[in-house]
Structure formats: structure tokens, C-alpha cells
N, CA, C and O atoms as a Maestro MAE file, in Angstrom:
{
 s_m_m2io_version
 :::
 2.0.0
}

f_m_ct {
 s_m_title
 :::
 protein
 m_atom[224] {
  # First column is atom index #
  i_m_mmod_type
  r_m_x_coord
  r_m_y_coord
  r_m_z_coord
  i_m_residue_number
  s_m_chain_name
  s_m_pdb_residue_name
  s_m_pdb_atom_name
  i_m_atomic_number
  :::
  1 25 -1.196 10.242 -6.373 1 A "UNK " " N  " 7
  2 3 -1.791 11.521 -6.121 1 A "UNK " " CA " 6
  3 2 -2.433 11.513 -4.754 1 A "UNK " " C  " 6
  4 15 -2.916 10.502 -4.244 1 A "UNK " " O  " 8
  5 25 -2.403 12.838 -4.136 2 A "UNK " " N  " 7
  6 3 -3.097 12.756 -2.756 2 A "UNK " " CA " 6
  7 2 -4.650 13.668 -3.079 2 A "UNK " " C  " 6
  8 15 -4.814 14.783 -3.575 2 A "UNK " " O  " 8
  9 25 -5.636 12.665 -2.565 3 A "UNK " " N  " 7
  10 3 -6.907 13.349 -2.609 3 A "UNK " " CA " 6
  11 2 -7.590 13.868 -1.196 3 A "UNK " " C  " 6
  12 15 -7.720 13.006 -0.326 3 A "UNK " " O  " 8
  13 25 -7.986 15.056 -0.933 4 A "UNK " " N  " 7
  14 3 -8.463 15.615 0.322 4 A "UNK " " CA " 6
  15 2 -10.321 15.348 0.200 4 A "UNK " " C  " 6
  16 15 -11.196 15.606 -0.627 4 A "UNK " " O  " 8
  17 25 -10.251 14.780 1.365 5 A "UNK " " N  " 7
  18 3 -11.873 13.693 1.194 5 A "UNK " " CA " 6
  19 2 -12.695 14.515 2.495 5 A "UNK " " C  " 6
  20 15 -12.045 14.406 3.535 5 A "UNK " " O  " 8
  21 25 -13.912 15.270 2.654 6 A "UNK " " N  " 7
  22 3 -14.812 15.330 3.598 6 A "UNK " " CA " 6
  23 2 -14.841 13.567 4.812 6 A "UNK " " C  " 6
  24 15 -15.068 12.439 4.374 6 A "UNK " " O  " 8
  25 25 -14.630 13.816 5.849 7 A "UNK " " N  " 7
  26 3 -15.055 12.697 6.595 7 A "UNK " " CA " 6
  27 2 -16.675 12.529 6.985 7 A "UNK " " C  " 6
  28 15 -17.433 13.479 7.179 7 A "UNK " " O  " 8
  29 25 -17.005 11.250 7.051 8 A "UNK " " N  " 7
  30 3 -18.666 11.270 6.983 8 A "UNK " " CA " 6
  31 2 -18.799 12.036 8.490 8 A "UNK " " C  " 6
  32 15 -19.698 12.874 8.559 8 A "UNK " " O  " 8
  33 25 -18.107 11.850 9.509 9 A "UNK " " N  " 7
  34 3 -18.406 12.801 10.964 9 A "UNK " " CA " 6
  35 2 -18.434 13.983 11.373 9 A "UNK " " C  " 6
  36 15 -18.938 14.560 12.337 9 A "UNK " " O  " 8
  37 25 -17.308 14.505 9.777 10 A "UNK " " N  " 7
  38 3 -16.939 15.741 9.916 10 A "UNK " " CA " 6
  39 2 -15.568 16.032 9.752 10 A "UNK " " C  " 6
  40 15 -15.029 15.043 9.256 10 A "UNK " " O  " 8
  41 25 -14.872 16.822 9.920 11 A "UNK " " N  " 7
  42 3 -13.762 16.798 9.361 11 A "UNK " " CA " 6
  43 2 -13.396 17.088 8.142 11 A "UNK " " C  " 6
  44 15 -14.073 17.649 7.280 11 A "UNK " " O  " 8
  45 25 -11.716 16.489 8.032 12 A "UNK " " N  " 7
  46 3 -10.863 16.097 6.853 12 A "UNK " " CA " 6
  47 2 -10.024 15.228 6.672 12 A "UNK " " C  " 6
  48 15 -9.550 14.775 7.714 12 A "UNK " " O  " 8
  49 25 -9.520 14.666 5.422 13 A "UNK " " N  " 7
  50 3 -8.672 13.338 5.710 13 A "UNK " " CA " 6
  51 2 -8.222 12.973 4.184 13 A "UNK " " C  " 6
  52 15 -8.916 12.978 3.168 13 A "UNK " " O  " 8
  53 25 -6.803 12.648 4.348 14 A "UNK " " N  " 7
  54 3 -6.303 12.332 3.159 14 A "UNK " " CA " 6
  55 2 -6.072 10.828 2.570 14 A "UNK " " C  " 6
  56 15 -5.981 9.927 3.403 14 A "UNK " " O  " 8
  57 25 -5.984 10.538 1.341 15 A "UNK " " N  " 7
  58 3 -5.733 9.377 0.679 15 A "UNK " " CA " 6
  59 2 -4.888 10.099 -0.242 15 A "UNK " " C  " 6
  60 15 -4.890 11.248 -0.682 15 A "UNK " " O  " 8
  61 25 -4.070 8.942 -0.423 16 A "UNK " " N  " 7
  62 3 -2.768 8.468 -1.371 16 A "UNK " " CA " 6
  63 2 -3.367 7.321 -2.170 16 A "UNK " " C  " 6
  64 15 -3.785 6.235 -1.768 16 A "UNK " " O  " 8
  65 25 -3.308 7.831 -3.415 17 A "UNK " " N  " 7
  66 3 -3.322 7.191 -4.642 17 A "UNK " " CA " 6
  67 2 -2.160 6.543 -5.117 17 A "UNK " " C  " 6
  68 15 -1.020 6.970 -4.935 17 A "UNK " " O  " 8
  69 25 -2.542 5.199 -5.909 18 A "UNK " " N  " 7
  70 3 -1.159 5.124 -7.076 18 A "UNK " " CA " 6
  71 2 -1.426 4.928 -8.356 18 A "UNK " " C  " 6
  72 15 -2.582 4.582 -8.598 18 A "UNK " " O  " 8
  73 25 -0.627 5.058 -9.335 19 A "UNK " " N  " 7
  74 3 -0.902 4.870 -10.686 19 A "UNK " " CA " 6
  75 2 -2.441 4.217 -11.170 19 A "UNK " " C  " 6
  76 15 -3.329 4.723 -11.856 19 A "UNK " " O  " 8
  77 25 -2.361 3.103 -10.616 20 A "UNK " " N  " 7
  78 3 -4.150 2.444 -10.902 20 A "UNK " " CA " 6
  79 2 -5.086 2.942 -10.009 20 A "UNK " " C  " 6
  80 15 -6.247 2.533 -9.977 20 A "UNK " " O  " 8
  81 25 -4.547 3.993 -9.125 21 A "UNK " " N  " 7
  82 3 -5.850 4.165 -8.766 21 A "UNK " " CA " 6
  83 2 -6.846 4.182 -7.521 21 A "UNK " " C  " 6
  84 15 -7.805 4.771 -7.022 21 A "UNK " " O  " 8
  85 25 -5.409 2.482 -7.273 22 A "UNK " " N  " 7
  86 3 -5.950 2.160 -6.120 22 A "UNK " " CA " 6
  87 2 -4.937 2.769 -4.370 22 A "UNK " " C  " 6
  88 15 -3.774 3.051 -4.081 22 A "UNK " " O  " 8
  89 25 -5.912 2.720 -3.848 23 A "UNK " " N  " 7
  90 3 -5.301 4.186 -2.153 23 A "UNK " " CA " 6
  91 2 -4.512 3.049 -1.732 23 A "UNK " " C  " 6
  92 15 -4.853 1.866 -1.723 23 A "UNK " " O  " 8
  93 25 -3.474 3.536 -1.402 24 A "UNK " " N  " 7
  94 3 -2.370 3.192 -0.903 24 A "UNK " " CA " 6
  95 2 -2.250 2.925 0.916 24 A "UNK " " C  " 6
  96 15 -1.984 1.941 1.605 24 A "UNK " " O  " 8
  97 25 -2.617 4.437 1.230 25 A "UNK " " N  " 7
  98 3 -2.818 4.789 2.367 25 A "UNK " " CA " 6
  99 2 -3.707 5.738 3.026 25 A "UNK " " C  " 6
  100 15 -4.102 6.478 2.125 25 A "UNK " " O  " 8
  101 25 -4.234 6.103 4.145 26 A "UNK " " N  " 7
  102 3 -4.747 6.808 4.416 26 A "UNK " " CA " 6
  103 2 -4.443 7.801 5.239 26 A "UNK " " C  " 6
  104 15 -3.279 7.524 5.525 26 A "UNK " " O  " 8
  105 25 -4.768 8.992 5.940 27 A "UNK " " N  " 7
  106 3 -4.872 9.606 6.999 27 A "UNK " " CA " 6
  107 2 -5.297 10.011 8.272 27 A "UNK " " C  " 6
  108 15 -6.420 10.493 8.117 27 A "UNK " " O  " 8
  109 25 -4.941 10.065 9.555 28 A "UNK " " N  " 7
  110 3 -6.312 10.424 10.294 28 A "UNK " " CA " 6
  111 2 -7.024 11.319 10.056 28 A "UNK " " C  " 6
  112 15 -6.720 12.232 9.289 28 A "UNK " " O  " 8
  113 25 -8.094 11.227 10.663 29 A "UNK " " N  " 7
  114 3 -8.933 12.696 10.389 29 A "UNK " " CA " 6
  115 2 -8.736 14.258 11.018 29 A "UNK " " C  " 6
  116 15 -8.544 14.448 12.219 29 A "UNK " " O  " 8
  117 25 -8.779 14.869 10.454 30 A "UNK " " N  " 7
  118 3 -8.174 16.264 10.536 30 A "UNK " " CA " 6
  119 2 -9.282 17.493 10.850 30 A "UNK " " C  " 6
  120 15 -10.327 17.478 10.199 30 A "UNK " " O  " 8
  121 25 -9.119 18.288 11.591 31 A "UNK " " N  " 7
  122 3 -10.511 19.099 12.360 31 A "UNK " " CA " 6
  123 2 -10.687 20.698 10.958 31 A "UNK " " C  " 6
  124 15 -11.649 21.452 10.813 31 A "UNK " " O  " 8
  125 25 -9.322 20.679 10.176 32 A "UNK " " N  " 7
  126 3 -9.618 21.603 9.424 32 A "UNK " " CA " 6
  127 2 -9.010 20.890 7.899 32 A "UNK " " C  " 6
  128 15 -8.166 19.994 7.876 32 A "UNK " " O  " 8
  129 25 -9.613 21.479 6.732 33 A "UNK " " N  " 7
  130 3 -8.678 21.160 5.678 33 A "UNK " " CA " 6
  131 2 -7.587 21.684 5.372 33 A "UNK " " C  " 6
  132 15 -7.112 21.090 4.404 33 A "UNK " " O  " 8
  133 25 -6.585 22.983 5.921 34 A "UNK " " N  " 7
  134 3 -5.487 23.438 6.375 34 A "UNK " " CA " 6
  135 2 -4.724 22.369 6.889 34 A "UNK " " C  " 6
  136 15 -3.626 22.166 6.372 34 A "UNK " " O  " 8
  137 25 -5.250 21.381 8.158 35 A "UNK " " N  " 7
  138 3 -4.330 21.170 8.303 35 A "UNK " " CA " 6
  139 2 -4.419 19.486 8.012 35 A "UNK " " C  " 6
  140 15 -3.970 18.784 8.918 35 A "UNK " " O  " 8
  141 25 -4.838 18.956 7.093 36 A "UNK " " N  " 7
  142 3 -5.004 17.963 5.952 36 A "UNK " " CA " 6
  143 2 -3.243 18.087 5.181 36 A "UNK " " C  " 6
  144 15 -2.265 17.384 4.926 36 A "UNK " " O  " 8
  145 25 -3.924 20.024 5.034 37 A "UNK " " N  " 7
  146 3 -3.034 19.890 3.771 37 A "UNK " " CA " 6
  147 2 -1.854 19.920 4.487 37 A "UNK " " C  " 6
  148 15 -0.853 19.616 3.839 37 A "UNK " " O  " 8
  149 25 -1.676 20.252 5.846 38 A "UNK " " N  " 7
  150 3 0.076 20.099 6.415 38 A "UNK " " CA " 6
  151 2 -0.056 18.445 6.339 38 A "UNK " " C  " 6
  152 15 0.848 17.849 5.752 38 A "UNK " " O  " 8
  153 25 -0.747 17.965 6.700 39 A "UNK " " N  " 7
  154 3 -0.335 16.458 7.076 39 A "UNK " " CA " 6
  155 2 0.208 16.136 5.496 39 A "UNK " " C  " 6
  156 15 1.290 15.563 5.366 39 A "UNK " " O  " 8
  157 25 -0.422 16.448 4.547 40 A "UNK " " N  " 7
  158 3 -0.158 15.982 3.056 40 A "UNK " " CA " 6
  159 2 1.874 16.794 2.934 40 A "UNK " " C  " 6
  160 15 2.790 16.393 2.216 40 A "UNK " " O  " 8
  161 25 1.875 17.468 3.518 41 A "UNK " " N  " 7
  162 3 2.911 18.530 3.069 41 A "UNK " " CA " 6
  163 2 3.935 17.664 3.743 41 A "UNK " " C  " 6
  164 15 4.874 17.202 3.095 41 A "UNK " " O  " 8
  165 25 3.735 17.358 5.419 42 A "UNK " " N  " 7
  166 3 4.942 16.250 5.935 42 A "UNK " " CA " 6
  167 2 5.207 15.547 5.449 42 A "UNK " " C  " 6
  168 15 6.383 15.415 5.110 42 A "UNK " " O  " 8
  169 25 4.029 14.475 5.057 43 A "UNK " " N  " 7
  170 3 4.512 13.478 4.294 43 A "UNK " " CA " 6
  171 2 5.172 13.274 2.727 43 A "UNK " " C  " 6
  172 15 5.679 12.283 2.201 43 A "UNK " " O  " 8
  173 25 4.997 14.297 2.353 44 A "UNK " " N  " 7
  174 3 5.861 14.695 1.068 44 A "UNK " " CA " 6
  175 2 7.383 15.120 1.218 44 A "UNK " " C  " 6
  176 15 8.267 15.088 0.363 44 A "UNK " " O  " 8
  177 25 7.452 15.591 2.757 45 A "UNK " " N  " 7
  178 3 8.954 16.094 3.220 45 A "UNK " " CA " 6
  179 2 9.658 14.753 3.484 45 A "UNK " " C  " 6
  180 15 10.595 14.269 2.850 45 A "UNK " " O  " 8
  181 25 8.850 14.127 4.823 46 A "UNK " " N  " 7
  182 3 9.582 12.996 5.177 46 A "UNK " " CA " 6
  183 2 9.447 11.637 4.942 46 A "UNK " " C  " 6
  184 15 9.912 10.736 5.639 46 A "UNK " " O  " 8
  185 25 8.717 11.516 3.818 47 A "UNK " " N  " 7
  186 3 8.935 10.157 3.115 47 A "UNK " " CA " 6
  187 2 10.004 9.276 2.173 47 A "UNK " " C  " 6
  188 15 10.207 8.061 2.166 47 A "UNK " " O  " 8
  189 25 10.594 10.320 1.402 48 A "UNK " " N  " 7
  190 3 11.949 9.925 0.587 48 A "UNK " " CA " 6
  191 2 12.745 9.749 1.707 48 A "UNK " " C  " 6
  192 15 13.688 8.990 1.486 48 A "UNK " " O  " 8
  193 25 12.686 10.212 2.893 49 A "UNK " " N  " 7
  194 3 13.788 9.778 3.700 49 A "UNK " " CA " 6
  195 2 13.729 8.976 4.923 49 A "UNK " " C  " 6
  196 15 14.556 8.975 5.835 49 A "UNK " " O  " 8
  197 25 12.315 8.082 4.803 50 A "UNK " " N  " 7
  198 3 12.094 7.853 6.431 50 A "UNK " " CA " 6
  199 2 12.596 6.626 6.088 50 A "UNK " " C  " 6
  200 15 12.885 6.535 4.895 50 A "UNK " " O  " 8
  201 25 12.796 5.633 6.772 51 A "UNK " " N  " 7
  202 3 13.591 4.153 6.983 51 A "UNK " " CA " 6
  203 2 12.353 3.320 7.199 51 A "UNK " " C  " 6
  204 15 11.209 3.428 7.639 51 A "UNK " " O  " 8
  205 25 13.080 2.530 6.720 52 A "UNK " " N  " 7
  206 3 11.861 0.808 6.635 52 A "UNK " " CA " 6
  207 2 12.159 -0.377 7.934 52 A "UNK " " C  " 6
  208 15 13.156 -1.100 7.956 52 A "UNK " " O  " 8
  209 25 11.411 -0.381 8.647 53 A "UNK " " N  " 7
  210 3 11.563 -1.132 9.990 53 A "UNK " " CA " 6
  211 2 11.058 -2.253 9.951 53 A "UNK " " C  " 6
  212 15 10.208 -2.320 10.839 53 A "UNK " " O  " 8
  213 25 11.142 -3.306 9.309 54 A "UNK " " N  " 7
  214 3 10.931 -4.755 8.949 54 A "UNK " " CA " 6
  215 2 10.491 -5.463 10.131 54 A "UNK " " C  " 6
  216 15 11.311 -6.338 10.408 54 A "UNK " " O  " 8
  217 25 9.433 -5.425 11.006 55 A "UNK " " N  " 7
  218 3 9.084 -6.251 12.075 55 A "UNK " " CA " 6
  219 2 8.976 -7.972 12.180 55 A "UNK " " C  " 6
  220 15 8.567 -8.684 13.097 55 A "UNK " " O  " 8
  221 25 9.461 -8.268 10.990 56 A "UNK " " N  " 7
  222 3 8.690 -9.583 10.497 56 A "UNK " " CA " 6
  223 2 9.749 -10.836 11.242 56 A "UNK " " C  " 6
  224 15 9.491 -12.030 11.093 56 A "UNK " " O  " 8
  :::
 }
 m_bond[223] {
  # First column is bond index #
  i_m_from
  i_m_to
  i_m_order
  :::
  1 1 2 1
  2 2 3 1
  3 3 4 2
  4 3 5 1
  5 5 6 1
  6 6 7 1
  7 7 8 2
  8 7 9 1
  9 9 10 1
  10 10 11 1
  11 11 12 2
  12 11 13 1
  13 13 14 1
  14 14 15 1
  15 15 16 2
  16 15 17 1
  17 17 18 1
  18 18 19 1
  19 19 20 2
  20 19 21 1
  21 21 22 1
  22 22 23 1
  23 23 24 2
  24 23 25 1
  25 25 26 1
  26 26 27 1
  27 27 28 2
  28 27 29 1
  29 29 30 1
  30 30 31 1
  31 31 32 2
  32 31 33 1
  33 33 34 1
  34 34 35 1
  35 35 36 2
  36 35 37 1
  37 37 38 1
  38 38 39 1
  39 39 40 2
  40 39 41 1
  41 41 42 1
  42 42 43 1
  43 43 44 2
  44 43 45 1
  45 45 46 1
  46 46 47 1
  47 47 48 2
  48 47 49 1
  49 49 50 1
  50 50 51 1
  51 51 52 2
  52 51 53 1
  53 53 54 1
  54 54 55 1
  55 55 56 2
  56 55 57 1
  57 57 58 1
  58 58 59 1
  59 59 60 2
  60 59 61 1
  61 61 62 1
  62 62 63 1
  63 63 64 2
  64 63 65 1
  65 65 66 1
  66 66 67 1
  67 67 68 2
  68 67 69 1
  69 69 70 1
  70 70 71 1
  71 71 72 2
  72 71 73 1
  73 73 74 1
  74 74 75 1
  75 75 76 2
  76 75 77 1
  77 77 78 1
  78 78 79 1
  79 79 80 2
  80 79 81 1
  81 81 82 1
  82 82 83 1
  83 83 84 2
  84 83 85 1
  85 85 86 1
  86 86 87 1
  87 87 88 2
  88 87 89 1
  89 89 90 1
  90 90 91 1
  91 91 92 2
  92 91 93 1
  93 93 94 1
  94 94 95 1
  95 95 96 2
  96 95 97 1
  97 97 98 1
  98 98 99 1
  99 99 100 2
  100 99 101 1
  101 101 102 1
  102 102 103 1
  103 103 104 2
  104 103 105 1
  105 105 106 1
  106 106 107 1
  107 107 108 2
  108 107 109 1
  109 109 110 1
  110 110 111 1
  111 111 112 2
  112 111 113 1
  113 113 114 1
  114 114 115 1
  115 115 116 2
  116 115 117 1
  117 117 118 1
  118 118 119 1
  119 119 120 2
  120 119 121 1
  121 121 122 1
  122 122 123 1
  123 123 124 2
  124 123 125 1
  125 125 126 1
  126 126 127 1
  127 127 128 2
  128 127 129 1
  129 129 130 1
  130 130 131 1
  131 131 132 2
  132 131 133 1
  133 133 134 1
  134 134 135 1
  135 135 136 2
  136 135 137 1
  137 137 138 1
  138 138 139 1
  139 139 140 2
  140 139 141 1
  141 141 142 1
  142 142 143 1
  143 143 144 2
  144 143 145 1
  145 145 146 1
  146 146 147 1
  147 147 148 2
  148 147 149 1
  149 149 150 1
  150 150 151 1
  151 151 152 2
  152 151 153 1
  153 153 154 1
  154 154 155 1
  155 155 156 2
  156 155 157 1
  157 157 158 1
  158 158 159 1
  159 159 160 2
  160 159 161 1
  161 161 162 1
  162 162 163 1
  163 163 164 2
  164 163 165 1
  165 165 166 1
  166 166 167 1
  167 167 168 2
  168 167 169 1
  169 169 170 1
  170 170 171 1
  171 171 172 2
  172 171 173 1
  173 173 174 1
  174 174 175 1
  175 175 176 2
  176 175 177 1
  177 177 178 1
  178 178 179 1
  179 179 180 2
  180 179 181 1
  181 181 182 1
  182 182 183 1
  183 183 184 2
  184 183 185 1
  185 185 186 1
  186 186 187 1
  187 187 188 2
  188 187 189 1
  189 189 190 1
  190 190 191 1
  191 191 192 2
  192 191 193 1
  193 193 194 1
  194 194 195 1
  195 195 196 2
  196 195 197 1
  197 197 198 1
  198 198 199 1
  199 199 200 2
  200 199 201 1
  201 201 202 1
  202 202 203 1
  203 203 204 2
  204 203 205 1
  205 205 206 1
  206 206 207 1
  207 207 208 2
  208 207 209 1
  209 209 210 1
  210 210 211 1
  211 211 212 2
  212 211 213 1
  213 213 214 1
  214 214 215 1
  215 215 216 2
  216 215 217 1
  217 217 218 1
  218 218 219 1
  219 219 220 2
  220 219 221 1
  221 221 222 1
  222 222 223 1
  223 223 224 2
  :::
 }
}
């Protein structure tokens, strides 16, 4: 699940949940919660399809 969080500076900023609970990932911080929710909305578009770049 994605949760939309107040930043302590100000702002907005998202976390990704998983099943237990625990955040996965985070977001940068965002100057409105509008556009939180686009950042939440891309990453729902282009994640099933983005590619895995193995640096290792």
C-alpha cells in the first residue's frame, strides 16, 4: 500500500508498504500533496514495466 506522509519541513512524501508492513521504499519530498499523488500514480504506471539493472 502507498501511504501519503506530512514531511517534518513541510511538504509531502510517499511510502510503499508491503504485506508486513514494513516500507519498502520511499519518495522525495513533494511541495504539494497533488503532486505526491502524481508521483504515486507514475509509479503505479511504470513499475510493472521498468527493467532491473544489476550493477553488482
Amino acid at each position: 500500500m502507498f501511504e501519503i506522509l506530512r514531511a517534518n519541513a513541510g511538504g509531502y512524501f510517499w511510502r510503499l508498504k508491503g504485506a508486513n508492513g514494513e516500507t519498502l521504499c520511499h519518495s522525495e519530498v513533494y511541495t504539494s500533496k497533488q503532486a505526491a499523488e502524481t508521483g504515486i500514480a507514475a509509479v503505479k504506471r511504470v513499475a510493472p514495466t521498468a527493467p532491473v539493472n544489476d550493477r553488482t
